[in-house]
Structure formats: structure tokens, C-alpha cells
VOSEGU-219106 format. One line per 4 residues: number of its first residue (from 1); for each residue y, z, x of N, C-alpha, C, O. Coordinates in Angstrom, 3 decimals. Atoms other than C-alpha are relative to their C-alpha. Example, Ala and Ser with C-alpha at 12.3 -4.5 7.8 and 13.67 -1.06 7.14 Angstrom:
BEGIN
1) -1.190:0.000:0.890:-4.500:7.800:12.300:1.200:0.000:0.900:1.181:0.665:1.936; -1.190:-0.060:-0.820:-1.060:7.140:13.670:1.090:0.730:-0.770:2.198:0.899:-0.261
This chain:
BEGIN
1) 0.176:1.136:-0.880:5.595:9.427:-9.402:0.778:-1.188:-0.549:0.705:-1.569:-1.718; -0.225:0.770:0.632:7.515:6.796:-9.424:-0.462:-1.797:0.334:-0.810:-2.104:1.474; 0.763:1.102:-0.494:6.331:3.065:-9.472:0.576:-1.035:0.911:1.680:-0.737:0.456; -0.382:0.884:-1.263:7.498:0.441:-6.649:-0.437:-1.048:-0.305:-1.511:-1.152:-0.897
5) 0.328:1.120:-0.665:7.788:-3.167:-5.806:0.413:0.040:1.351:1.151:0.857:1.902; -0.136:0.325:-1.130:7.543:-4.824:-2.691:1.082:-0.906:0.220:0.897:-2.099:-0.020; -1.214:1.256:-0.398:10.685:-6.678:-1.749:-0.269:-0.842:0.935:0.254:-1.956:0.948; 0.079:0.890:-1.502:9.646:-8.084:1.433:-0.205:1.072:1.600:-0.003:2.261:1.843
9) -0.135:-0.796:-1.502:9.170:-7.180:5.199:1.169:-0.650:0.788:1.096:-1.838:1.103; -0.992:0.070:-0.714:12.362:-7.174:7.009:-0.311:-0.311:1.829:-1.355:0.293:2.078; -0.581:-0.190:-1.007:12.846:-7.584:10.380:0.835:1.242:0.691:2.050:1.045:0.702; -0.989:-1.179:-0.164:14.269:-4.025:11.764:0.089:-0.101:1.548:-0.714:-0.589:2.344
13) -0.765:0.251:-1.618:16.389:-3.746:15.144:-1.331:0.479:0.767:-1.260:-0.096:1.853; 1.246:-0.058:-0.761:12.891:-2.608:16.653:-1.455:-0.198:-0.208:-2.274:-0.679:0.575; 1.295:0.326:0.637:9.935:-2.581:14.365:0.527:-0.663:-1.487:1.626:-0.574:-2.033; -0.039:0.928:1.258:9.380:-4.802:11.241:0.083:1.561:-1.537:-0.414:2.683:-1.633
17) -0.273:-1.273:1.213:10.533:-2.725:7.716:-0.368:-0.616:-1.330:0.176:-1.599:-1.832; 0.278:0.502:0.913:8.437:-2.816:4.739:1.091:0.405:-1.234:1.217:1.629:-1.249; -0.814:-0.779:0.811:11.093:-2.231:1.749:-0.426:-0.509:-1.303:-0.724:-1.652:-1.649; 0.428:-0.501:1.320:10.284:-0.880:-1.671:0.868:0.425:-0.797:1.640:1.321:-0.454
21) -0.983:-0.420:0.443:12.191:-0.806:-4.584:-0.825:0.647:-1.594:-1.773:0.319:-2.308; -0.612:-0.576:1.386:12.784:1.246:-7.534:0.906:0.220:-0.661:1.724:1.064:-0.296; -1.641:0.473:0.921:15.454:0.432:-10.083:1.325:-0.166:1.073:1.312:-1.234:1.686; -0.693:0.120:-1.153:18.244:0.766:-7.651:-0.314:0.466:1.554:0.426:0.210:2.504
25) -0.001:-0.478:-1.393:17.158:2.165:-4.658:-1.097:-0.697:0.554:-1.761:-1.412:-0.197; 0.417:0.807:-0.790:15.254:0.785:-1.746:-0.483:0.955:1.383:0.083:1.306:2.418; 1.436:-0.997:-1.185:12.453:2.868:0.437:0.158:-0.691:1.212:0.590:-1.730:0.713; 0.426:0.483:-0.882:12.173:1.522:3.437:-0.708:0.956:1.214:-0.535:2.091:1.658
29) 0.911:-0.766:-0.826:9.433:1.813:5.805:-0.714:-0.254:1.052:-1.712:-0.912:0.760; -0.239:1.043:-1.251:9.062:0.785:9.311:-1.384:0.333:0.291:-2.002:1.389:0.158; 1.882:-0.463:-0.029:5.316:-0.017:10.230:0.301:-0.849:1.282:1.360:-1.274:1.744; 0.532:1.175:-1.385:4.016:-2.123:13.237:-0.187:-1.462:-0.140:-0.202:-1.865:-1.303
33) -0.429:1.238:-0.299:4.136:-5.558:14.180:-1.518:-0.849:-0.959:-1.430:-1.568:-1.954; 1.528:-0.170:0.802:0.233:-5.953:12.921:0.341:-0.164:-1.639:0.598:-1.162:-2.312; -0.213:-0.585:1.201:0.700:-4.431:9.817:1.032:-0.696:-0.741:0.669:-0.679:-1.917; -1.140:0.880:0.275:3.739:-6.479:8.885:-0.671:-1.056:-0.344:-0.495:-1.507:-1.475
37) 0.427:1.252:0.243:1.839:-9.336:9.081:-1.083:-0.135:-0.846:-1.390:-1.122:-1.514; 1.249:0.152:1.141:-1.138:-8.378:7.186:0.754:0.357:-1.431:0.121:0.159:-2.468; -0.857:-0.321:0.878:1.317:-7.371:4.837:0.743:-1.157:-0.913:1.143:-1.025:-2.070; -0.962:0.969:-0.177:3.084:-10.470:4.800:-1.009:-1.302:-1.026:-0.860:-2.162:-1.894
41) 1.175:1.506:0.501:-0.132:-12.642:4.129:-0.539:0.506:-1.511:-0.854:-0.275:-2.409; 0.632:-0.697:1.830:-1.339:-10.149:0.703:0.618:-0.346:-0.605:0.128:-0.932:-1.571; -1.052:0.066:0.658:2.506:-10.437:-0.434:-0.356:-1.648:-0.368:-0.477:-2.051:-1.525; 0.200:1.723:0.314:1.854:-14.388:-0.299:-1.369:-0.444:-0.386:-1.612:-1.496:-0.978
45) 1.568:0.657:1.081:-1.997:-14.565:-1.368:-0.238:-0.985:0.765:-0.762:-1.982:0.269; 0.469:0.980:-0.322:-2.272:-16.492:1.584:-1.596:0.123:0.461:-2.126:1.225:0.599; 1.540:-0.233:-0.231:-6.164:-17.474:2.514:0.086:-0.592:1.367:0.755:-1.554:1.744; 0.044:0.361:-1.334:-7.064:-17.533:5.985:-1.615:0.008:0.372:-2.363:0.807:-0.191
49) 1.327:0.609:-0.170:-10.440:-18.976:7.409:-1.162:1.129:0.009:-2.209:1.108:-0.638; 0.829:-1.079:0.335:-11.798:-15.399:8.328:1.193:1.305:-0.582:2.417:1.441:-0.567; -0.810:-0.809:0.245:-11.124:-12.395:6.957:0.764:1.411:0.431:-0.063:2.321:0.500; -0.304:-0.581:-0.856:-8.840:-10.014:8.521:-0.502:1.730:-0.561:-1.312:1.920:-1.468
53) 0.638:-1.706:-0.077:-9.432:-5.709:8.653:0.034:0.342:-1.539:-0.958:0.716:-2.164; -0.572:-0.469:1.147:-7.433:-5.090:5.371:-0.532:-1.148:-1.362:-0.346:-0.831:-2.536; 1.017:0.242:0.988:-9.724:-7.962:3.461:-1.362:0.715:0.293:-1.926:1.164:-0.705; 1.180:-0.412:-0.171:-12.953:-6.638:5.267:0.293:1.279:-0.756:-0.465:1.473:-1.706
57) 0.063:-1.045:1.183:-11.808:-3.416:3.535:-0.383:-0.076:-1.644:-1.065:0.747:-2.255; -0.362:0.382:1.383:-11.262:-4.972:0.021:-1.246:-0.388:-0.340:-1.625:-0.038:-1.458; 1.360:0.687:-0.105:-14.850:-6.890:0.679:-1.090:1.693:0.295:-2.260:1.719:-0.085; 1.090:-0.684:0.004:-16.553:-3.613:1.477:0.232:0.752:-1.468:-0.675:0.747:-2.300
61) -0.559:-0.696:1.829:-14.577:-1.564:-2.062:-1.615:-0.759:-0.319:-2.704:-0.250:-0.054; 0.709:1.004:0.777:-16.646:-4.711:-3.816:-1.399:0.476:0.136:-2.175:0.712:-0.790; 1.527:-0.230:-0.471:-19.764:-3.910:-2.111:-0.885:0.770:-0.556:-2.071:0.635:-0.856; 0.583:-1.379:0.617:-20.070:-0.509:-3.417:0.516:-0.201:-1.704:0.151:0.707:-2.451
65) -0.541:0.193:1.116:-18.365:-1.800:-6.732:1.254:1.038:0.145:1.389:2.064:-0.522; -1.092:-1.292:0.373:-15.392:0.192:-6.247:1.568:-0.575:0.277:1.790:-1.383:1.178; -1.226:0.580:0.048:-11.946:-0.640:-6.569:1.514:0.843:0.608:1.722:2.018:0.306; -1.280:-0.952:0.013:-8.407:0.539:-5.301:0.920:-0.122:-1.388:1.443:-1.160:-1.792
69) -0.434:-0.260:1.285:-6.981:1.998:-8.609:1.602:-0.070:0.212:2.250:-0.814:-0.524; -1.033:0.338:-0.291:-3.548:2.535:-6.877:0.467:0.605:1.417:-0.365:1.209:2.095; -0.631:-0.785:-1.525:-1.559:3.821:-3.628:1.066:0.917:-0.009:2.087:0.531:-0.577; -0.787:-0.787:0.303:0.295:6.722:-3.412:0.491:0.608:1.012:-0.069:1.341:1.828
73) -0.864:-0.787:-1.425:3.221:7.630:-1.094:0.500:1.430:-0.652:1.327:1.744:-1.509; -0.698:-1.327:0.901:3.446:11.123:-1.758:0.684:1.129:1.242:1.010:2.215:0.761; -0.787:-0.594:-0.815:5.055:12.754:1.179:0.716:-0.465:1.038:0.420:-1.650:1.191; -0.644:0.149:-0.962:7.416:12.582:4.168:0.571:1.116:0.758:1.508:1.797:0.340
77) -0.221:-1.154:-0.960:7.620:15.023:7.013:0.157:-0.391:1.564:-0.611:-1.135:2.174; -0.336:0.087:-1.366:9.009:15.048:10.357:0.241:-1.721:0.276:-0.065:-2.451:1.219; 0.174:2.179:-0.312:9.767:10.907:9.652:-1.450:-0.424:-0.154:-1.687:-1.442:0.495; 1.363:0.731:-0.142:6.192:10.107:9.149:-0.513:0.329:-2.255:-0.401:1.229:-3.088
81) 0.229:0.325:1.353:4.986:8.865:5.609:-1.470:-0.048:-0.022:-2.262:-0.529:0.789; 1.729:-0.905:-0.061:1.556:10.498:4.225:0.196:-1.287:-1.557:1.136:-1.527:-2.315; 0.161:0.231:1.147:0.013:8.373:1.654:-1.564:-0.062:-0.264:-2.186:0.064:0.791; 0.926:0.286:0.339:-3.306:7.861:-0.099:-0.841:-1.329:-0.909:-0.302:-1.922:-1.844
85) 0.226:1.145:0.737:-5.115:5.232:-1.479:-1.082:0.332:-1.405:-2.250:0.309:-1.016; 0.927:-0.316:0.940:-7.023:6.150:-5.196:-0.944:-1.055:-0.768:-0.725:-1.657:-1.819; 1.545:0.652:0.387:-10.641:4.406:-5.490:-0.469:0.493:-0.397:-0.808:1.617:-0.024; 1.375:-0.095:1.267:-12.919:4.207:-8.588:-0.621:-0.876:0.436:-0.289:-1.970:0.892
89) 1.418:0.241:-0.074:-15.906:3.574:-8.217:-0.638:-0.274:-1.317:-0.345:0.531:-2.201; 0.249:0.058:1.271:-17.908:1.911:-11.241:-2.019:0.269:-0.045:-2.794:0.539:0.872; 1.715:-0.324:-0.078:-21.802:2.351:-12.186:0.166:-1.824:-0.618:1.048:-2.431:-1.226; 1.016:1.529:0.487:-23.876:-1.333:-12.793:0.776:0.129:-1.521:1.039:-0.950:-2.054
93) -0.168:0.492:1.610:-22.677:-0.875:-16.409:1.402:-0.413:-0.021:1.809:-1.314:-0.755; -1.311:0.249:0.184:-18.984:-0.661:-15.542:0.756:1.241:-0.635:1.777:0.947:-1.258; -0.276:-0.895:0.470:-18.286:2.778:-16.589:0.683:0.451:1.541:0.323:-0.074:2.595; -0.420:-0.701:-0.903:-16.304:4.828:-14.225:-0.997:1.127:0.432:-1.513:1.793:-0.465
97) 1.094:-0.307:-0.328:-18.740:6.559:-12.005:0.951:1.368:0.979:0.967:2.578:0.750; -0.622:-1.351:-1.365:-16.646:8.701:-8.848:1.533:-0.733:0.180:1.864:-1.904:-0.007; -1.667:-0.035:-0.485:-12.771:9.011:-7.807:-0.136:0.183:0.992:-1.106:0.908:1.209; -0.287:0.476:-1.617:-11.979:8.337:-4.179:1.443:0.358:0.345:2.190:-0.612:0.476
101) -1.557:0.330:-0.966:-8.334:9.829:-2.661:-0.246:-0.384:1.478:-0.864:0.417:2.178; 0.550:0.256:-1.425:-8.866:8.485:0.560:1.271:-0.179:0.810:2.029:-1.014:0.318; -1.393:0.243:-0.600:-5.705:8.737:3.283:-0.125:-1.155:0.782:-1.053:-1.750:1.329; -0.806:1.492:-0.449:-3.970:5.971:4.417:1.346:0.285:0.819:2.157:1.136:0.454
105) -1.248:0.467:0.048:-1.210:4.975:6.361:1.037:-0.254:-1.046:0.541:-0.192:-2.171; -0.437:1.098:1.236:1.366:3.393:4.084:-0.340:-1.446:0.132:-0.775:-2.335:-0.600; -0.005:1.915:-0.900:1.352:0.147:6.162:-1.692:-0.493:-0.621:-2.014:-1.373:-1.419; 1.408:0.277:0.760:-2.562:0.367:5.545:-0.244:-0.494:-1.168:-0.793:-1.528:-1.548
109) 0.355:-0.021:1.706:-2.375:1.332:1.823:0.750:-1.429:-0.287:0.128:-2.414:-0.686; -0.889:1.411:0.456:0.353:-1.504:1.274:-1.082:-1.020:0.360:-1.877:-1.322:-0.530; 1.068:1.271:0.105:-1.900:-4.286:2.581:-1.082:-0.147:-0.314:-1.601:-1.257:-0.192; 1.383:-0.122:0.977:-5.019:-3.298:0.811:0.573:0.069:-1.322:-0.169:-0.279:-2.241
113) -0.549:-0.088:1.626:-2.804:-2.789:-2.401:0.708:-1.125:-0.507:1.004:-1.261:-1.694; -0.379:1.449:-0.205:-1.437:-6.198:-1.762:-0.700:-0.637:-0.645:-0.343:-1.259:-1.646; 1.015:0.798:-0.006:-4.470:-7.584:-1.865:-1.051:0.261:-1.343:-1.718:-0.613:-1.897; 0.625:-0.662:0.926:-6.100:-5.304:-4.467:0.822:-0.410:-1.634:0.292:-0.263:-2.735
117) -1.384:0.286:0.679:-2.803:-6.414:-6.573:0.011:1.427:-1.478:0.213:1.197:-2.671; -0.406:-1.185:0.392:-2.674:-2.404:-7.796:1.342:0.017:0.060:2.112:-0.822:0.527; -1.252:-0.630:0.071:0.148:-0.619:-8.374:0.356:0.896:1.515:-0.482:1.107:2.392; 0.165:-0.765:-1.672:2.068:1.576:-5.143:1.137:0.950:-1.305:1.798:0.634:-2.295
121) -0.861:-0.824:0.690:3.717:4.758:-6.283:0.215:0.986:0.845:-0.646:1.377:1.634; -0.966:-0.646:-1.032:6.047:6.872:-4.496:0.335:1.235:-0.623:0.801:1.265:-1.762; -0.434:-1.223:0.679:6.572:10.511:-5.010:1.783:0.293:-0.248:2.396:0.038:0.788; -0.651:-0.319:0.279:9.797:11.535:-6.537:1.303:0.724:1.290:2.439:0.377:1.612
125) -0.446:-0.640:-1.429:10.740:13.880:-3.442:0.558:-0.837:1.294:1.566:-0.703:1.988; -0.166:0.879:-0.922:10.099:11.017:-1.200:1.265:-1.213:-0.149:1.877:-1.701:0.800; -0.988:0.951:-0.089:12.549:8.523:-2.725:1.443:0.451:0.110:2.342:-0.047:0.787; -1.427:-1.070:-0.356:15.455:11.297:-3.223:0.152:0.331:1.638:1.316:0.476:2.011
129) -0.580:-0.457:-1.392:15.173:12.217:0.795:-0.079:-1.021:0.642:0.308:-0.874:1.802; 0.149:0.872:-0.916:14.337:8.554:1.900:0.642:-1.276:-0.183:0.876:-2.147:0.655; -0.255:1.587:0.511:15.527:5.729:-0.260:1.409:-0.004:-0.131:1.976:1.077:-0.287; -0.951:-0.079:-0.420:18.786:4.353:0.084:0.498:-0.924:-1.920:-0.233:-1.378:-2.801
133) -0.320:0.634:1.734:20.963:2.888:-3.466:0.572:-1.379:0.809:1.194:-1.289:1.868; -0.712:0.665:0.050:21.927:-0.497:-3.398:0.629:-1.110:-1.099:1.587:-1.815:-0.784
């Protein structure tokens, strides 16, 4: 796996493109207009009066004490990007209690991992058939 930043959300000739880099190359990954924007507001840590889907997520993690550990784009088939999001769970003492892969979008995982300020990691496979060098 390898590890990713977020460069930014682009603008793409039809839908908005989240792009991800690793050392030279550059993932990109076209999500929805939505998603862009919740995307947009994690990347900037901005605070908004209520909280939108992808904090009510982050606010329920908390609830149960459980955290997103990291996000993981680990496939790509037929153009469509499979990823998961990996939540621990802690006991009252703070010990690690249960592991959580739970699927995700990417668009999803990205703005909960935003916000979670985890790591995003991209399978090997996926950046060789998707990511471009620049």
C-alpha cells in the first residue's frame, strides 16, 4: 500500500476530480458535486454551524469510541474505485477493543478521513493502472 496526499479537488470537464499524490504520480478521482464539497470543507478544517453527513459520521465513530484508523483504496474495476474505511474501536480504558473494515466510496472515505485527519492509502495495482506521472 502505498500512502497518499490530497492535492486538492479540481474542477473536471464534467464532474469535480479529487487528486492524490504519491511521489510523482497523481490518482485522480472523479466523485460528485456533493462530495467535492464535503471534501473541500475537511481539506480546509472549515466549521460550519451544523454538521454535515460526513461529520455526523465522525460524531457517531466518537459515540461508540471508535475511530477511523485509515482509508484504503484498494481496487479498481470496470472504472469504479472500491475502497474501505479501517475503524478501531477502543474499550473505556483505551485499549484496542474490535477492528472495523467497513466499505466506502472513496469520495465518502476521503471526507471522513479528512476530517478524521488519518492516513488514505492506495493499493499498489491501483496507482500502476490509474495514476498518471507528473
Amino acid at each position: 500500500m502505498l500512502e497518499v496526499e490530497i492535492l486538492g479537488v479540481s474542477d473536471g470537464p464534467q464532474h469535480p476530480v479529487v487528486l492524490l499524490r504519491h511521489e510523482d504520480r497523481i490518482l485522480p478521482i472523479v466523485v460528485g458535486i456533493p462530495e467535492a464539497h464535503a471534501i473541500q470543507i475537511g481539506v480546509l478544517d472549515e466549521k460550519l454551524g451544523r454538521p454535515m453527513t460526513h461529520d455526523l459520521i465522525c460524531n457517531i465513530l466518537a459515540g461508540f469510541n471508535a475511530e477511523v484508523e485509515s482509508l484504503t483504496i484498494y481496487k479498481l474495476e470496470n472504472d469504479t474505485f472500491f475502497a474501505h474505511l479501517n475503524v478501531h474501536q477502543l474499550s473505556e480504558e483505551g485499549d484496542l477493543e474490535q477492528v472495523f473494515r467497513i466499505d466506502s466510496r472513496p469520495s465518502d472515505g476521503i471526507a471522513v478521513a479528512v476530517r478524521q485527519k488519518c492516513p488514505i492509502y492506495v493499493a499498489e495495482e491501483v496507482m500502476d493502472s490509474a495514476a498518471h506521472e507528473f
